[in-house]
Structures are given as structure tokens and as C-alpha cells.
C-alpha positions, 0 to 999 in steps of 0.5 A: 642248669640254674635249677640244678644250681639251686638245688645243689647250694639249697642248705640243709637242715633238720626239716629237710632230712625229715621231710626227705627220710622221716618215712623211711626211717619210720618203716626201717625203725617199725621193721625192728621194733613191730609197734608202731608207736614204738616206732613213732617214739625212737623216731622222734628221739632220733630226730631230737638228737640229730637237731642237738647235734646237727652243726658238728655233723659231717653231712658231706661224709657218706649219704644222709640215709647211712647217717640216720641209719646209723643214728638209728641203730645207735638209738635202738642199741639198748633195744637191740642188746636187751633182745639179744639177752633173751637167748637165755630164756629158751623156756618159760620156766628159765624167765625166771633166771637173772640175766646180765640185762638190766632192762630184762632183770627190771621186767616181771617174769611175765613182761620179760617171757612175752618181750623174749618170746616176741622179739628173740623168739618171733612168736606172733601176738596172735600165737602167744595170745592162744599159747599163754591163753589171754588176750591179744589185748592183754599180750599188747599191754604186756608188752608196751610196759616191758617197753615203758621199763626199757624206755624209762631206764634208758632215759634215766 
């Protein structure tokens, strides 16, 4: 009974959520974005906000998880709305358009189709590579710039 005393008044804070949430939060974050450095970098900023914050958070409120799932979801939005904006480029010649995305519109033609055709159209690394004729390298590369663009304008 004594244990479980302790264990109810242990205070909470930013270490214990990431030792307790760190890993679940990770595959919950690589499970929309598909890199994992990706993944590792939204984490981090997460878990930086939430130590800028933790003090004016209603902890009690709801479980631990749906708070950082729902930071979570907060930080991945421009991710999220920047692939929602690729329905508008259904074929590689309509990459070409301006859509109403500012991340999308600061991507070449090329970075925009391969972001489009991985995260809206869910193409494999592997079948893009073999579509577009290069690289499953050069695919990668591509696609962590268009996420260098999405990163640096978010932060900006």
C-alpha cells in the first residue's frame, strides 16, 4: 500500500513522460512520416515544447498519451496540410500548377512530384525509383530536401 502511495504522489515531469512515451510517440510519428530521422527531429521539437510549456499543462486532464498525441498532431499539422495539398497533383505534368500550399510552391517540380507521390499517393521508395528511373538513393535525397524546404519554412 506504501508502494503504491509513492507511486501516486511521484511528481511528474518531462523526463518521465519521455522515459514512459518517448518510444511510442517515436513509431506513432515514423508511422506518418516514413523516416525516421524524420521522425527523431518532430520528436525532439515535441518534447521541446512541451518542457517550454509544462507548467501551464493540465496534466490531470485526460491521460499523458492523448496530451502527446495530440502535441503531436499539432506539430505534424503543416506536414499533414502540406500532403493533403497534393490531391491536386494526380499527374506528373499537374506538378507543374501552383497550389495554395506555401511549402509545396517553394519545392521544384521534381521534390514537389516525389513528396506527392510518397506521402499523398503512397508510392514505395522502391516503385518511384523504378517509375522515375533513378536511384533509390537520389529518391531519398530528394525527398529529405523537399522536407529541409517544409522544416525551414515552419520554423521561419
Amino acid at each position: 500500500m506504501l508502494k503504491q502511495e509513492i507511486v501516486k504522489i511521484k511528481p511528474l515531469n518531462v523526463r518521465s513522460l519521455y522515459d514512459s512515451y518517448a518510444s511510442m510517440l517515436l513509431g506513432y510519428i515514423f508511422a506518418i512520416v516514413k523516416d525516421r530521422q524524420v521522425a527523431e527531429s518532430y520528436l525532439v521539437k515535441i518534447f521541446s515544447n512541451i518542457s517550454a510549456q509544462f507548467n501551464r499543462i493540465d496534466w490531470e486532464g485526460g491521460s499523458h498519451w492523448e496530451h502527446l498525441r495530440r502535441f503531436a498532431k499539432q506539430e505534424l499539422a503543416v506536414f499533414t496540410n502540406t500532403v493533403k495539398s497534393c490531391e491536386y497533383d494526380v499527374a506528373p505534368d499537374a506538378v507543374e500548377q501552383t497550389s495554395a500550399n506555401r511549402y509545396l510552391d517553394k519545392m521544384t517540380s521534381e521534390q514537389r512530384q516525389i513528396f506527392c507521390s510518397v506521402y499523398y499517393h503512397r508510392y514505395t521508395i522502391t516503385q518511384l525509383a523504378v517509375e522515375l528511373d533513378k536511384s533509390e538513393d537520389s529518391i531519398n535525397k530528394i525527398l529529405k530536401e523537399a522536407f529541409a524546404i517544409i522544416k525551414q519554412l515552419h520554423e521561419s
